[in-house]
C-alpha positions in Angstrom: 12.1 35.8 2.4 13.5 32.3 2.3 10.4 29.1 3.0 12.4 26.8 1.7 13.2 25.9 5.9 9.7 25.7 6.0 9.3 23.4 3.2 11.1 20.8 4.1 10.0 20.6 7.8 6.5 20.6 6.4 7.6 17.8 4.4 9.0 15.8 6.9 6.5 15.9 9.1 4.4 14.4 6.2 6.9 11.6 5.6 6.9 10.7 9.4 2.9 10.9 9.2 3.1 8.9 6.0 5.8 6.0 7.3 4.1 5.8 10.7 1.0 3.7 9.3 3.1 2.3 6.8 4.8 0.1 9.8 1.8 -0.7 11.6 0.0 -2.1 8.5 3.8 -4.2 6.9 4.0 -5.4 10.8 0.5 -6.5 10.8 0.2 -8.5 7.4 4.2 -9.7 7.0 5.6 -8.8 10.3 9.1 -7.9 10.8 10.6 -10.3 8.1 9.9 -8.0 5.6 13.0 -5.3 6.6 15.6 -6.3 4.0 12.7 -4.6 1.8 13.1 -1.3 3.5 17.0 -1.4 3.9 16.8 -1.5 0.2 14.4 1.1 -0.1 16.2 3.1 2.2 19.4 2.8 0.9 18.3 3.1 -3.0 16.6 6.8 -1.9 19.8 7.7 -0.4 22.3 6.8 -3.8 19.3 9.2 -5.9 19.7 12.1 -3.0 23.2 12.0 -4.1 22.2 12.1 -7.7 19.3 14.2 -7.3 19.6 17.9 -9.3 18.5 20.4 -6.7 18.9 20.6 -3.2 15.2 20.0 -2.2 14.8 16.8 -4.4 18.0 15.7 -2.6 16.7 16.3 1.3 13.2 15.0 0.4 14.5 11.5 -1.1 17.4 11.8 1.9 14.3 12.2 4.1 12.8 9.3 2.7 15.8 7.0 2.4 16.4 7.7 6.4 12.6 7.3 6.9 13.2 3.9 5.6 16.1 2.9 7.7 14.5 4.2 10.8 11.6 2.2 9.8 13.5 -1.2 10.6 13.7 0.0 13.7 10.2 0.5 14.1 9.0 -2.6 12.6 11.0 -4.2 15.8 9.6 -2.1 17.8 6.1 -2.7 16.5 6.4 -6.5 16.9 6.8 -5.8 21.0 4.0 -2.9 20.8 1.6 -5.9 19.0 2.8 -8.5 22.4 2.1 -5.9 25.0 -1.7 -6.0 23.4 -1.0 -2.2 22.5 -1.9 -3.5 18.8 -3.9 -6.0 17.6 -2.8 -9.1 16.5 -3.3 -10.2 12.7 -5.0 -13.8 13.6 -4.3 -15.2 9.9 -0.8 -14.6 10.6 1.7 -17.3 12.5 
């Protein structure tokens, strides 16, 4: 039997689980200014996928390096989530 399938959708459902409060808490302390940070991330995971000697080390940092990008997105996203009151508001923050 081959798990390897399962393996990497087990793992990224933990790197969704993982990058969802990630975003919430860089939103609420440094707010959306902080993206260039994950576009780097993002894309330096995605250069060591290519580099990366097996196949599962590949899709987990691709995983990541996607997770990262998609997570610019999200920090947007977050910002408008926070105005609608769906989010609180970090009051030591302009």
């Amino acid at each position: 039997m081959n798990y390897n399938g399962i393996i990497i959708g087990a793992v990224s459902f933990l790197i969704i689980g993982i990058f969802h409060p990630i975003v919430i808490k860089t939103e609420y302390y440094w707010g959306k200014k902080v993206w260039p940070f994950f576009l780097l991330s993002g894309i330096l995971f995605l250069l060591a996928s290519l580099w990366a000697n097996s196949w599962q080390v590949a899709c987990i940092f691709g995983l990541i390096g996607f997770s990262c990008l998609w997570s610019i997105h999200e920090l947007i996203e977050q910002e408008e989530r926070v105005k609608k009151g769906w989010f609180p508001k970090n009051p030591n923050r302009k």
